[in-house]
HTML snippet that shows the backbone in 3Dmol.js (N, CA, C, O; Angstrom):
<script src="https://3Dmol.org/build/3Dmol-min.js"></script>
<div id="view" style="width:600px;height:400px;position:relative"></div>
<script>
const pdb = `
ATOM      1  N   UNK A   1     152.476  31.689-154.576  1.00  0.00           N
ATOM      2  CA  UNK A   1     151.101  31.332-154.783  1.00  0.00           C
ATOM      3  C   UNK A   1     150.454  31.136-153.412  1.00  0.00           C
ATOM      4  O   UNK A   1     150.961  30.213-152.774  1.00  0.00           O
ATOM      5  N   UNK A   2     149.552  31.721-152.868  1.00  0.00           N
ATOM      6  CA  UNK A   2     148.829  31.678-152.139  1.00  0.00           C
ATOM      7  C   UNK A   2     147.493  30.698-151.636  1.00  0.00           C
ATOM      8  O   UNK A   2     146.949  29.932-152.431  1.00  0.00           O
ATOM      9  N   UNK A   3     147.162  30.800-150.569  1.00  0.00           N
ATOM     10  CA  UNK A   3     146.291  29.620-150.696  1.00  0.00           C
ATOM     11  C   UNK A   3     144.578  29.739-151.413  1.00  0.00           C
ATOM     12  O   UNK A   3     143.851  28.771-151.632  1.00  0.00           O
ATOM     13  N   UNK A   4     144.276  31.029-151.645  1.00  0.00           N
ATOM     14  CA  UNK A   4     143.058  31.556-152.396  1.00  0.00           C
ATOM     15  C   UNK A   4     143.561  31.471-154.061  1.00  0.00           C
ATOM     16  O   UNK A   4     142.767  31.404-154.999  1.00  0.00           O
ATOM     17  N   UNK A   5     144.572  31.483-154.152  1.00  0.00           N
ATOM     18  CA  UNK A   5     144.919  31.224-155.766  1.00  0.00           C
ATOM     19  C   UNK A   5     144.588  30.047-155.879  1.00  0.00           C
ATOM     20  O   UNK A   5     144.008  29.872-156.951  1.00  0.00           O
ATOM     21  N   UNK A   6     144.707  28.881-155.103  1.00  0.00           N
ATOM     22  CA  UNK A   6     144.632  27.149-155.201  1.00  0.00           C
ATOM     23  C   UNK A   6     143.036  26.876-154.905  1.00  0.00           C
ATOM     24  O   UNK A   6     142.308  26.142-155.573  1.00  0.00           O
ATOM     25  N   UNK A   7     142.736  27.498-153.962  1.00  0.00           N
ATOM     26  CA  UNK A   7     140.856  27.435-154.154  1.00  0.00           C
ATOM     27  C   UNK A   7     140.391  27.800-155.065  1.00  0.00           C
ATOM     28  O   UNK A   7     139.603  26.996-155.563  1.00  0.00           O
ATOM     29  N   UNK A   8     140.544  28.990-155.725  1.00  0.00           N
ATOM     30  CA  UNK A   8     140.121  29.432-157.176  1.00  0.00           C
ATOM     31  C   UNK A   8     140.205  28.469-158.256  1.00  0.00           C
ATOM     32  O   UNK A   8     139.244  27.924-158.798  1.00  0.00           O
ATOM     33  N   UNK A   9     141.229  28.332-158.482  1.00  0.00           N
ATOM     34  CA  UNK A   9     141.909  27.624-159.645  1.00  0.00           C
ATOM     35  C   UNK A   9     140.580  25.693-158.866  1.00  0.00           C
ATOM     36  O   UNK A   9     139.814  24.889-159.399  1.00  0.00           O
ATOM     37  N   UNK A  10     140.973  25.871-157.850  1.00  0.00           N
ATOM     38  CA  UNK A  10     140.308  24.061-157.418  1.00  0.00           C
ATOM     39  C   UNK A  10     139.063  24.406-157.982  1.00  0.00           C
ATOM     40  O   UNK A  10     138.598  23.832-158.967  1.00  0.00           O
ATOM     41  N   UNK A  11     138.535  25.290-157.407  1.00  0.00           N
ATOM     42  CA  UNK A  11     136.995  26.181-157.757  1.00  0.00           C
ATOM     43  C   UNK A  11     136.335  25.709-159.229  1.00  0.00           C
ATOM     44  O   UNK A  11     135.463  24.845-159.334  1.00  0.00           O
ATOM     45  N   UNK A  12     136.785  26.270-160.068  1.00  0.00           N
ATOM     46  CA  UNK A  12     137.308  26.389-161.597  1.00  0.00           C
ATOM     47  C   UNK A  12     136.904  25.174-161.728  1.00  0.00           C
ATOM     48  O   UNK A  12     135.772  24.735-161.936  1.00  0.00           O
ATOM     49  N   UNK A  13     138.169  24.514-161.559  1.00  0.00           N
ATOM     50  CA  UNK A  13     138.368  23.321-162.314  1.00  0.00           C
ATOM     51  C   UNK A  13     137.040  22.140-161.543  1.00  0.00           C
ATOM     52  O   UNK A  13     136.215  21.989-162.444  1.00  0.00           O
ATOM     53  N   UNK A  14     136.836  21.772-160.985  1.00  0.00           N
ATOM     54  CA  UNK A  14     135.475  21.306-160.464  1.00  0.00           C
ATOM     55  C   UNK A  14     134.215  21.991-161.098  1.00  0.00           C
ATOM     56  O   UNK A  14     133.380  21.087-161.133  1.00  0.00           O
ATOM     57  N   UNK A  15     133.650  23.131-161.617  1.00  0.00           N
ATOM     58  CA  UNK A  15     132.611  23.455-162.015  1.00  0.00           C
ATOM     59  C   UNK A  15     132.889  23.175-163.124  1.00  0.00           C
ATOM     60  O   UNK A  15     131.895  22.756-163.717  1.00  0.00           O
ATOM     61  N   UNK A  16     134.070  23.203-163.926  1.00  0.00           N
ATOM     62  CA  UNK A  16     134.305  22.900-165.461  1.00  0.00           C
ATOM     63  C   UNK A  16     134.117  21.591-165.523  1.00  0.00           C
ATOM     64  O   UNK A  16     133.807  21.215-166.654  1.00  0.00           O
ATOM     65  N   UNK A  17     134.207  20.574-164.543  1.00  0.00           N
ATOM     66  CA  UNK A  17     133.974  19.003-164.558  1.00  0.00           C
ATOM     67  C   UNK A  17     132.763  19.232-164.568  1.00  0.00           C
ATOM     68  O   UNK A  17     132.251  18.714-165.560  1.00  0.00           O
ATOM     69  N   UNK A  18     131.801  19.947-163.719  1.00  0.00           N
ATOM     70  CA  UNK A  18     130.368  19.526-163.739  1.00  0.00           C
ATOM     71  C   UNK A  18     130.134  19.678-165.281  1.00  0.00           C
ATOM     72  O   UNK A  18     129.865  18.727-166.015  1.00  0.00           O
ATOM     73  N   UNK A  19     130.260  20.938-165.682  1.00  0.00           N
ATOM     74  CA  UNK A  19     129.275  21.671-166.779  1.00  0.00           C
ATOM     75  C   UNK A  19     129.877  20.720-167.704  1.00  0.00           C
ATOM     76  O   UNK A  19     129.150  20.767-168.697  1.00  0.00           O
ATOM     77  N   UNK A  20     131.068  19.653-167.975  1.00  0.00           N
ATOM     78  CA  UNK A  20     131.140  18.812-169.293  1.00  0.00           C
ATOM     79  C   UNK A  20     130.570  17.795-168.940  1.00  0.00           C
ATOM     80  O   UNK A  20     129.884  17.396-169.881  1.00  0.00           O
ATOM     81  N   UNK A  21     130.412  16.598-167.329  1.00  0.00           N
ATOM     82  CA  UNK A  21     130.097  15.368-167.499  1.00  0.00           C
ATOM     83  C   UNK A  21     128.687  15.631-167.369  1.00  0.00           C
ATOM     84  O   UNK A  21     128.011  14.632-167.126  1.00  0.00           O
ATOM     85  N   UNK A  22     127.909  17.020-167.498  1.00  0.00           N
ATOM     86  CA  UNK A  22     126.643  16.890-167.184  1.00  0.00           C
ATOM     87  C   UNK A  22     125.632  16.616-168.367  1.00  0.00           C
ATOM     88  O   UNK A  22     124.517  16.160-168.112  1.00  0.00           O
ATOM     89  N   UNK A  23     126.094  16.945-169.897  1.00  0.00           N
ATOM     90  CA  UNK A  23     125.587  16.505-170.970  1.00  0.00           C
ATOM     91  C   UNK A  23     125.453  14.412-171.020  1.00  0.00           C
ATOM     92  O   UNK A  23     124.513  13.675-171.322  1.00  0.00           O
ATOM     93  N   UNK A  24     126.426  14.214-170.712  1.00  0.00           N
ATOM     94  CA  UNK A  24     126.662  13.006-171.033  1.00  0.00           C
ATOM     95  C   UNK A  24     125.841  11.883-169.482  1.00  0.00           C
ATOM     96  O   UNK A  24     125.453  10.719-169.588  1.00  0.00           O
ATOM     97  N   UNK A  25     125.812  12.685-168.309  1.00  0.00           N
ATOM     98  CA  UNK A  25     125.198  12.373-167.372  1.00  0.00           C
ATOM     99  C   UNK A  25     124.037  11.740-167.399  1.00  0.00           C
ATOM    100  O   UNK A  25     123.601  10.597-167.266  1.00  0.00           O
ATOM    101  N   UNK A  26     123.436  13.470-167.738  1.00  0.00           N
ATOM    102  CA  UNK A  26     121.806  13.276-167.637  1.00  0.00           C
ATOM    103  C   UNK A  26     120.992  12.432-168.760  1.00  0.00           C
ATOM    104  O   UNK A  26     119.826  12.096-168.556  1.00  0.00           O
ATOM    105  N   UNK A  27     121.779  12.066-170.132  1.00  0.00           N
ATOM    106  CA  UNK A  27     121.324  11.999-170.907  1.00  0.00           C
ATOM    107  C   UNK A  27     121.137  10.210-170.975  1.00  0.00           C
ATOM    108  O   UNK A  27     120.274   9.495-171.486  1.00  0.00           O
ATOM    109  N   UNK A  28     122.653   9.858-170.035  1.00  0.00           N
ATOM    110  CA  UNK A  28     122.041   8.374-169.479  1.00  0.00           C
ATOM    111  C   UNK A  28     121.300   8.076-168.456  1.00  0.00           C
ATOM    112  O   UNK A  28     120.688   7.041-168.189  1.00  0.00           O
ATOM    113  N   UNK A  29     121.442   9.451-167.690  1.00  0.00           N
ATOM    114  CA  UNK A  29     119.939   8.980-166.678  1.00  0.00           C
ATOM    115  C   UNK A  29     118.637   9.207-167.457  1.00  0.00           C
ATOM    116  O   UNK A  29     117.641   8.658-166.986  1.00  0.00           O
ATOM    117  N   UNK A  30     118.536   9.707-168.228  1.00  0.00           N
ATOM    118  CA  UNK A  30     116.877   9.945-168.861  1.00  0.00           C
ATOM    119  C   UNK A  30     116.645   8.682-169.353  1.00  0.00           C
ATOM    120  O   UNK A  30     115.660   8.032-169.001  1.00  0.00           O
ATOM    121  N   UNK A  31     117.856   8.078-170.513  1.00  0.00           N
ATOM    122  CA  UNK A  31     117.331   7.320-170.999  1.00  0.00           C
ATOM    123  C   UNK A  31     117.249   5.695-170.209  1.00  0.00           C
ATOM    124  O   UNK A  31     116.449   4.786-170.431  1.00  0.00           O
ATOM    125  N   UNK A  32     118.496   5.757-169.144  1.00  0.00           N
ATOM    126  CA  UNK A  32     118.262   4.509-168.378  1.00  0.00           C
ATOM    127  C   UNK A  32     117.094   4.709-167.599  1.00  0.00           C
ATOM    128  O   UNK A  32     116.675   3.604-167.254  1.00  0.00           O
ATOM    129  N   UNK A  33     116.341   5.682-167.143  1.00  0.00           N
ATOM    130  CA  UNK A  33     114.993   5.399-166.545  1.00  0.00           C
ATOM    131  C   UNK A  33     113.866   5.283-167.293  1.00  0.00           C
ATOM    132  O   UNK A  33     112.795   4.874-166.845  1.00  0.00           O
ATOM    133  N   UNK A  34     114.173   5.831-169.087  1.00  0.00           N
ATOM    134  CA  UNK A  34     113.170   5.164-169.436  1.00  0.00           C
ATOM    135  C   UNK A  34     112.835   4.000-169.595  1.00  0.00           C
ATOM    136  O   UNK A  34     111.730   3.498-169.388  1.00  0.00           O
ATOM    137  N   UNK A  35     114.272   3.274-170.164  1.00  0.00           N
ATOM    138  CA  UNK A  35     114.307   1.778-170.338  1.00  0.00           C
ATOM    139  C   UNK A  35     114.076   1.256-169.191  1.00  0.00           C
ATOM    140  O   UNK A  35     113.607   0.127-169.337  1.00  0.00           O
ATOM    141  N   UNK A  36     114.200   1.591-167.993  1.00  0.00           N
ATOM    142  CA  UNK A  36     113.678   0.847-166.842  1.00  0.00           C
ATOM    143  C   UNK A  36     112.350   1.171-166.660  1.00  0.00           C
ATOM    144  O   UNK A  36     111.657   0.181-166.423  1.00  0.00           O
ATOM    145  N   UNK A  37     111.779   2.187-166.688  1.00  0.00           N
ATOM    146  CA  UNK A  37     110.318   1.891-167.323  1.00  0.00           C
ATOM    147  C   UNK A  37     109.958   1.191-167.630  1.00  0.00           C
ATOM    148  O   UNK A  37     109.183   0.573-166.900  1.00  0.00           O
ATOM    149  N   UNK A  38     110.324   0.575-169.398  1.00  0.00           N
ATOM    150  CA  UNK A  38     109.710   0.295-170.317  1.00  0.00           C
ATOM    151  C   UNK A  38     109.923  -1.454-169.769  1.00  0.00           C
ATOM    152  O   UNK A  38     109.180  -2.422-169.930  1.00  0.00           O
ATOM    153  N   UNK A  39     110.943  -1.358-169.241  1.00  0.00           N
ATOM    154  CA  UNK A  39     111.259  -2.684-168.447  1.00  0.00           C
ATOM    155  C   UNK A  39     110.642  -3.150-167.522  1.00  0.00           C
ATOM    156  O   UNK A  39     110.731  -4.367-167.357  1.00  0.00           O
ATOM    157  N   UNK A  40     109.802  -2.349-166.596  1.00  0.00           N
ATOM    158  CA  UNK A  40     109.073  -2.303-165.677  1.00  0.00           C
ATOM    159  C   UNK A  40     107.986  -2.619-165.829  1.00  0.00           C
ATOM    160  O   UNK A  40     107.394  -3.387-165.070  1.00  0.00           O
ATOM    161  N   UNK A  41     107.277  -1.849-167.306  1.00  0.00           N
ATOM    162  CA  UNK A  41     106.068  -2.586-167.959  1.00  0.00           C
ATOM    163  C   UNK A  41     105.344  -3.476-168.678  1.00  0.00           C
ATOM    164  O   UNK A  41     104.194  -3.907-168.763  1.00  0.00           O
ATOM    165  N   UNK A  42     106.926  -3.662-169.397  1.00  0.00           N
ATOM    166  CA  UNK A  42     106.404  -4.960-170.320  1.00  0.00           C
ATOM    167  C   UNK A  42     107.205  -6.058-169.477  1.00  0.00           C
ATOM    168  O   UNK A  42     107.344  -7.057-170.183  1.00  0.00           O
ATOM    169  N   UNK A  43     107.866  -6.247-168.027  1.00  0.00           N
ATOM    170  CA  UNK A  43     108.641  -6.953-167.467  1.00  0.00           C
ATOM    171  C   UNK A  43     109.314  -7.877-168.155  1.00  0.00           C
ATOM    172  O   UNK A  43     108.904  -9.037-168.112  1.00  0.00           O
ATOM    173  N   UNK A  44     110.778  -7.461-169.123  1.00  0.00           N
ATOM    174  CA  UNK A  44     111.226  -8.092-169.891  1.00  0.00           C
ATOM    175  C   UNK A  44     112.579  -7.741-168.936  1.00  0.00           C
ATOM    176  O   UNK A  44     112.749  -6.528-169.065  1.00  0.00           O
ATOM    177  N   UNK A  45     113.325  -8.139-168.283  1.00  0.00           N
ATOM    178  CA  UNK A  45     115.118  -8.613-167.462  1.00  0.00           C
ATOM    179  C   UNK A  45     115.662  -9.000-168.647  1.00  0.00           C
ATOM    180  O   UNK A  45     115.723 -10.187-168.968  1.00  0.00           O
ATOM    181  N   UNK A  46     116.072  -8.094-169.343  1.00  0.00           N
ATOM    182  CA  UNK A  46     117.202  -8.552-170.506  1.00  0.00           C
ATOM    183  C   UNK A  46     118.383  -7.072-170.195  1.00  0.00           C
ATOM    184  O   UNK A  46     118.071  -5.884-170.274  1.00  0.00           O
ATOM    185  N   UNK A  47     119.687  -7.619-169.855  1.00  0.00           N
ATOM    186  CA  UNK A  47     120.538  -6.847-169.396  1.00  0.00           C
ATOM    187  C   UNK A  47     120.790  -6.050-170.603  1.00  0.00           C
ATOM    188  O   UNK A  47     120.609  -4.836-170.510  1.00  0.00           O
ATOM    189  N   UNK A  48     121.198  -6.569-171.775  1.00  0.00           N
ATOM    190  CA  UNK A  48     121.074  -5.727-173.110  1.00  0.00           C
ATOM    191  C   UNK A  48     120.500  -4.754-173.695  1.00  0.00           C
ATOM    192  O   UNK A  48     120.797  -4.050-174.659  1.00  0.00           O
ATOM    193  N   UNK A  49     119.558  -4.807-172.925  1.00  0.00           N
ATOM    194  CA  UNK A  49     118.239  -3.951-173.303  1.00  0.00           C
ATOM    195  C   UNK A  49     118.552  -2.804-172.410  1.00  0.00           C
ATOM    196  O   UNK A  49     118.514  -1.750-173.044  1.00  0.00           O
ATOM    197  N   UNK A  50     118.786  -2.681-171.417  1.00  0.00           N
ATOM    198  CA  UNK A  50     119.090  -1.305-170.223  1.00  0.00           C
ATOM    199  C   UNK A  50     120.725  -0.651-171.188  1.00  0.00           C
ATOM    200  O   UNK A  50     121.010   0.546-171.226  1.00  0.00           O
ATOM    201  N   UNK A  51     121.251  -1.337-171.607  1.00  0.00           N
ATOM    202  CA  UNK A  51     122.954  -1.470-171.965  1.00  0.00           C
ATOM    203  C   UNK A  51     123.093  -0.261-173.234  1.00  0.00           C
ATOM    204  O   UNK A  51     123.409   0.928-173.258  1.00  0.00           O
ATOM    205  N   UNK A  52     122.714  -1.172-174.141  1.00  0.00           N
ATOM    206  CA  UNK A  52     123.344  -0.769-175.880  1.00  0.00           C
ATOM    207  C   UNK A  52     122.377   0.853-175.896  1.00  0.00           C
ATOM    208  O   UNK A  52     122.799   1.925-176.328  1.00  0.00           O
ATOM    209  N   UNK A  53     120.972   0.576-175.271  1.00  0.00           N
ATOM    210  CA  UNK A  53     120.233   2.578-175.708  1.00  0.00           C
ATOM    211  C   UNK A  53     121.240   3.423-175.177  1.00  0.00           C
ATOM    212  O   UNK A  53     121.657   4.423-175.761  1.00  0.00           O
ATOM    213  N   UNK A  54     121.692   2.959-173.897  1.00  0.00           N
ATOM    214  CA  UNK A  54     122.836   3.899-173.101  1.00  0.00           C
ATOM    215  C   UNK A  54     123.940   4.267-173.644  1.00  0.00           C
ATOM    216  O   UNK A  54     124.522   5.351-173.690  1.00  0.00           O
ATOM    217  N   UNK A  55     124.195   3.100-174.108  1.00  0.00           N
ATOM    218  CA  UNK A  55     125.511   3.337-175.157  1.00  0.00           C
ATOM    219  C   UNK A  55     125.505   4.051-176.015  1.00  0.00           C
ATOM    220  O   UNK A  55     126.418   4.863-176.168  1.00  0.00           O
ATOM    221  N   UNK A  56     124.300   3.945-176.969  1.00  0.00           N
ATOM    222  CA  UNK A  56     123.958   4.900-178.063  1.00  0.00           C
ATOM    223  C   UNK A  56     123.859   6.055-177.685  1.00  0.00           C
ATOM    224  O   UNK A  56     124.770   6.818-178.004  1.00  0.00           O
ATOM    225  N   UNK A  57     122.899   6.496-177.005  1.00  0.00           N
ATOM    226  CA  UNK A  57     122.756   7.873-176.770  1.00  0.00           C
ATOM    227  C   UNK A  57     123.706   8.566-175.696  1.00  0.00           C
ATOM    228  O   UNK A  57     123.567   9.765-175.453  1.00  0.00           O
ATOM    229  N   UNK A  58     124.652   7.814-175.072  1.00  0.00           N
ATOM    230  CA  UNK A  58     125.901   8.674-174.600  1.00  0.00           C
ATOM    231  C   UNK A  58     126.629   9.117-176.082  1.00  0.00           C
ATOM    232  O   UNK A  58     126.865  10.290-176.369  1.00  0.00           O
ATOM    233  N   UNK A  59     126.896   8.122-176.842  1.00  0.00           N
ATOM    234  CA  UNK A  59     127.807   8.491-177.981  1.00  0.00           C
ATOM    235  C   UNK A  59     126.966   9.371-178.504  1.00  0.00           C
ATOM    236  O   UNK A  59     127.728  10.278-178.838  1.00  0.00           O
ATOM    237  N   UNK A  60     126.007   9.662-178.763  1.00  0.00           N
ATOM    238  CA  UNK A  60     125.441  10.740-179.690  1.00  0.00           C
ATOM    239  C   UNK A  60     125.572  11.955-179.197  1.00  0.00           C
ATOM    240  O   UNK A  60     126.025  12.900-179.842  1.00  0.00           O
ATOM    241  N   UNK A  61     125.093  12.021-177.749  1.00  0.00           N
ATOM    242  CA  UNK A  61     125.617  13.195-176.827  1.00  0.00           C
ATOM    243  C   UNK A  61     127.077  13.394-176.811  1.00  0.00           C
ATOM    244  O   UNK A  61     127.442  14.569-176.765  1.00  0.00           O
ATOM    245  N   UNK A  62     127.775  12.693-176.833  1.00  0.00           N
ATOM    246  CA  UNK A  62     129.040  13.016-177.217  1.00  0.00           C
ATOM    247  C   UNK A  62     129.559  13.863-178.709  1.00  0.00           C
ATOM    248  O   UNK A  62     130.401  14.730-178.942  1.00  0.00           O
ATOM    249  N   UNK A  63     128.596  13.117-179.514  1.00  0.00           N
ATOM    250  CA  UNK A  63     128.653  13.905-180.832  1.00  0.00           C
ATOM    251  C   UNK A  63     128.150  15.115-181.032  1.00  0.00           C
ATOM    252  O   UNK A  63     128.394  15.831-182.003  1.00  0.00           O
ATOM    253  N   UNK A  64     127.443  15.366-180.126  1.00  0.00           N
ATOM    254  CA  UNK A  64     126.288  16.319-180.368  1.00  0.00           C
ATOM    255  C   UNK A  64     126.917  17.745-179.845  1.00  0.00           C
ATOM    256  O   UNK A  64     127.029  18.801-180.466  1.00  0.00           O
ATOM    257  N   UNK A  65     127.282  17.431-178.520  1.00  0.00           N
ATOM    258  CA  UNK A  65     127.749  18.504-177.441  1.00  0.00           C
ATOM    259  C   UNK A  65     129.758  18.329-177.548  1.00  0.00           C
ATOM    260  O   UNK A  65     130.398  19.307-177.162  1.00  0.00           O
ATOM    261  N   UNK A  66     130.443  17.241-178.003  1.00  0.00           N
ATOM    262  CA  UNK A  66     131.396  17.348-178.159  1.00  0.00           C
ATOM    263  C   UNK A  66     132.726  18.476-178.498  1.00  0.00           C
ATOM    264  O   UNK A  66     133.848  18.454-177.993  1.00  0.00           O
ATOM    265  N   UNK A  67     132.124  19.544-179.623  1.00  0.00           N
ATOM    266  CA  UNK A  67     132.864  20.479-179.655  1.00  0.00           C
ATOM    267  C   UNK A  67     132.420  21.487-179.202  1.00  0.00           C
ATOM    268  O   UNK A  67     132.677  22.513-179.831  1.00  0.00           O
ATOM    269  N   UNK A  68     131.561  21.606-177.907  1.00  0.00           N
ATOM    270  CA  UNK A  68     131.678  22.602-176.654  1.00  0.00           C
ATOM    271  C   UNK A  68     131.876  22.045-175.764  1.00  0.00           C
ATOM    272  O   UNK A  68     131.602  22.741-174.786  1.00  0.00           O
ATOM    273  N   UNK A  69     132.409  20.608-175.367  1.00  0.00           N
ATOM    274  CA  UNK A  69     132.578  20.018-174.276  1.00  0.00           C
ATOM    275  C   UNK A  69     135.174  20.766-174.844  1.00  0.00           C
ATOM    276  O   UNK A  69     136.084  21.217-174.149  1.00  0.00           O
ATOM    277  N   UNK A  70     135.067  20.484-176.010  1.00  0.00           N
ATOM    278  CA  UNK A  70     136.240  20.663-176.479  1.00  0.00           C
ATOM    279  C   UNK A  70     136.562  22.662-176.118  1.00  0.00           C
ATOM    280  O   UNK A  70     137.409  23.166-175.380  1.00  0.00           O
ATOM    281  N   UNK A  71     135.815  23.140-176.728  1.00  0.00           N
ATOM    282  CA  UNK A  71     136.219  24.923-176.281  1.00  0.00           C
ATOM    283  C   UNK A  71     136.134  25.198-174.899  1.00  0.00           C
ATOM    284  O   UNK A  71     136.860  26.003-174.315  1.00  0.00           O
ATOM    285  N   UNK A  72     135.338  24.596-174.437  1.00  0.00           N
ATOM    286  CA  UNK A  72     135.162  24.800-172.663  1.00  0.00           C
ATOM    287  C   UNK A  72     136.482  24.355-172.463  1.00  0.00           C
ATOM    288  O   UNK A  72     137.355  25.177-172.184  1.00  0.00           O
ATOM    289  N   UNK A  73     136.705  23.308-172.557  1.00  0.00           N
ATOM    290  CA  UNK A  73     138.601  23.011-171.955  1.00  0.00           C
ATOM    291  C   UNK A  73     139.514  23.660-172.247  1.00  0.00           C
ATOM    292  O   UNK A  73     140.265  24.079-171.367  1.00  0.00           O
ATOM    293  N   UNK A  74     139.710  23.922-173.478  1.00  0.00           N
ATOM    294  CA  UNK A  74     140.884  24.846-173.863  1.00  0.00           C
ATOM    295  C   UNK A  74     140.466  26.159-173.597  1.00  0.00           C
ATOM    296  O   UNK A  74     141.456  26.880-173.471  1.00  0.00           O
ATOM    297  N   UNK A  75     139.256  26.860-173.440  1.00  0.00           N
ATOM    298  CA  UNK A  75     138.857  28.213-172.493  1.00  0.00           C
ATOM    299  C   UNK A  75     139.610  28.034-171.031  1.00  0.00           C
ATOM    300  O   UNK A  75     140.388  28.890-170.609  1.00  0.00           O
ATOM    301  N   UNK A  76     139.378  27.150-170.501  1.00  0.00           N
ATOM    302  CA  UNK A  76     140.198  26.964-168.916  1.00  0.00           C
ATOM    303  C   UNK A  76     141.511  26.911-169.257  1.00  0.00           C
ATOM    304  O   UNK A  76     142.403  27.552-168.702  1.00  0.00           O
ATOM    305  N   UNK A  77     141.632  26.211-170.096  1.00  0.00           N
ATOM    306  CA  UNK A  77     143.360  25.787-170.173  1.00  0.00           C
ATOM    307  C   UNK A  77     144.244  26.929-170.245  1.00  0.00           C
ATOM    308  O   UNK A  77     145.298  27.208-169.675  1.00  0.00           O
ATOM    309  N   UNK A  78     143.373  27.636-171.283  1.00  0.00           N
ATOM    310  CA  UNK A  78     144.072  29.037-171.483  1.00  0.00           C
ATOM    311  C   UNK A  78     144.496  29.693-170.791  1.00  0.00           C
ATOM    312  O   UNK A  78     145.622  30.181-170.695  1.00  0.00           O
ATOM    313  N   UNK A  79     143.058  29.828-169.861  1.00  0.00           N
ATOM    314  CA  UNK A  79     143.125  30.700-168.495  1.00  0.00           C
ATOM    315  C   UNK A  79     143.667  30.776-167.704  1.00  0.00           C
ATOM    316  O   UNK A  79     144.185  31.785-167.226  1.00  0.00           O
ATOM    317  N   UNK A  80     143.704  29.271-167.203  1.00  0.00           N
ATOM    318  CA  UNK A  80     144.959  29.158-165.678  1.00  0.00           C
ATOM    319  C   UNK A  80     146.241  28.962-166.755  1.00  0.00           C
ATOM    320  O   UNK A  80     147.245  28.870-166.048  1.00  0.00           O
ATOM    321  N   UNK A  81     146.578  28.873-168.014  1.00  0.00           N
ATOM    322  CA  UNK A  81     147.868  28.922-168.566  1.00  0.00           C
ATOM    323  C   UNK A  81     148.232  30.715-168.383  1.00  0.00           C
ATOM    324  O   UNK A  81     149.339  31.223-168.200  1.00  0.00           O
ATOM    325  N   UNK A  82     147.288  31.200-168.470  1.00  0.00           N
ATOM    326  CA  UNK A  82     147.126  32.746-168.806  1.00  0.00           C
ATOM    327  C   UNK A  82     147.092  33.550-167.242  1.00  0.00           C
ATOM    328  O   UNK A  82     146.804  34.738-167.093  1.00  0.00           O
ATOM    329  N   UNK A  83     147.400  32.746-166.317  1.00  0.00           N
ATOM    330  CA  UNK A  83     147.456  33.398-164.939  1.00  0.00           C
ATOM    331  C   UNK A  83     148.948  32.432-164.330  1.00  0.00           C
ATOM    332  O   UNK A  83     149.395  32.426-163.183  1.00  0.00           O
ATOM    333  N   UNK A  84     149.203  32.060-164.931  1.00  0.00           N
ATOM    334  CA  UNK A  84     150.910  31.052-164.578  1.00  0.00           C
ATOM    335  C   UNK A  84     151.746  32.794-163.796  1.00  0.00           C
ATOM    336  O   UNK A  84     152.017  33.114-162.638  1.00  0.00           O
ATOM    337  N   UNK A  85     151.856  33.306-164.748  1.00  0.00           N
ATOM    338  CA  UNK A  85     152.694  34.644-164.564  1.00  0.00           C
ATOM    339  C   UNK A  85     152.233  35.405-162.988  1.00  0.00           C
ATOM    340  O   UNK A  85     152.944  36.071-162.234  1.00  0.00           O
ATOM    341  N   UNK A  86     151.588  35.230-162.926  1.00  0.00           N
ATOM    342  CA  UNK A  86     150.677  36.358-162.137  1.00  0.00           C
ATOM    343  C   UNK A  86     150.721  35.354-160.669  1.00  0.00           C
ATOM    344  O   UNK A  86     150.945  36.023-159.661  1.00  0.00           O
ATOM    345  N   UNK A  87     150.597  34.343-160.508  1.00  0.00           N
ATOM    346  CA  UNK A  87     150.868  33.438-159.692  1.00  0.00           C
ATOM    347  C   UNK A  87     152.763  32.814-158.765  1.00  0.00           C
ATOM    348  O   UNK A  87     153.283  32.354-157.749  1.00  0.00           O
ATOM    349  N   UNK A  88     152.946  33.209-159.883  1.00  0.00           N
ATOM    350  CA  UNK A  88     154.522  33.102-159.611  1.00  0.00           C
ATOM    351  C   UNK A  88     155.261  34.552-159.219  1.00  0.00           C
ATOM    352  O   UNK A  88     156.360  34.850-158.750  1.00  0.00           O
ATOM    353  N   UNK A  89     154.264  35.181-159.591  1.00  0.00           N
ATOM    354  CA  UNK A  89     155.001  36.525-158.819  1.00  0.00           C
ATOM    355  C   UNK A  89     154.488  36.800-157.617  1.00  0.00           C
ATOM    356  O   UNK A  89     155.011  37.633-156.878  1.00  0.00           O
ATOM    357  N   UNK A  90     153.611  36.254-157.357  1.00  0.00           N
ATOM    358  CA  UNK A  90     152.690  36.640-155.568  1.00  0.00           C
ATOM    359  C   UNK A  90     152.119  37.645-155.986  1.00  0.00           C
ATOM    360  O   UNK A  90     152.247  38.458-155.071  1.00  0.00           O
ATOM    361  N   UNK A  91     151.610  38.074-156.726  1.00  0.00           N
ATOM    362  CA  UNK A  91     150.135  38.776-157.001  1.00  0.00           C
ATOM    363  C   UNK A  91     148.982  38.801-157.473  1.00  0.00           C
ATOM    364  O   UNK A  91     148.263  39.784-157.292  1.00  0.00           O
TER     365      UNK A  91
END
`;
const viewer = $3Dmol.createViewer("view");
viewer.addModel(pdb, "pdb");
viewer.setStyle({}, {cartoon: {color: "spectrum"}});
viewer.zoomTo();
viewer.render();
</script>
């Protein structure tokens, strides 16, 4: 195995991290800046209040996008399972 086989494969596996934690990311940054908004305007400091929407709507995004956050992994898994051979022979 070479050292461009291990960048590839590093390659890979880092963009496959972006493209799954990015559903679940953005979806608590939208909603934690709205609640800090909404916090901002009606100036209510209740830690609960920034907390449980986040909570909710990560889990829903989780529900939502979950079984393509699931085929995206086992698509990779496959793949670098599906290049094992080809790696161990030096080609």
């Amino acid at each position: 195995m070479d050292s461009n086989a291990v960048l590839d494969i590093s390659m890979q596996a880092l963009v496959i991290t972006a493209k799954l934690a990015a559903p679940v990311l953005i979806t608590s940054l939208v909603v934690g800046f709205a609640i800090s908004l909404l916090q901002s305007i009606t100036q209510i400091q209740e830690v609960t209040l920034s907390f449980v929407p986040k909570a909710v709507a990560v889990g829903i995004a989780l529900l939502v996008c979950g079984h393509w956050m699931i085929s995206e992994m086992v698509t990779f898994t496959h793949a670098v399972f599906d290049r094992i051979p080809q790696l161990l022979s030096g080609g």
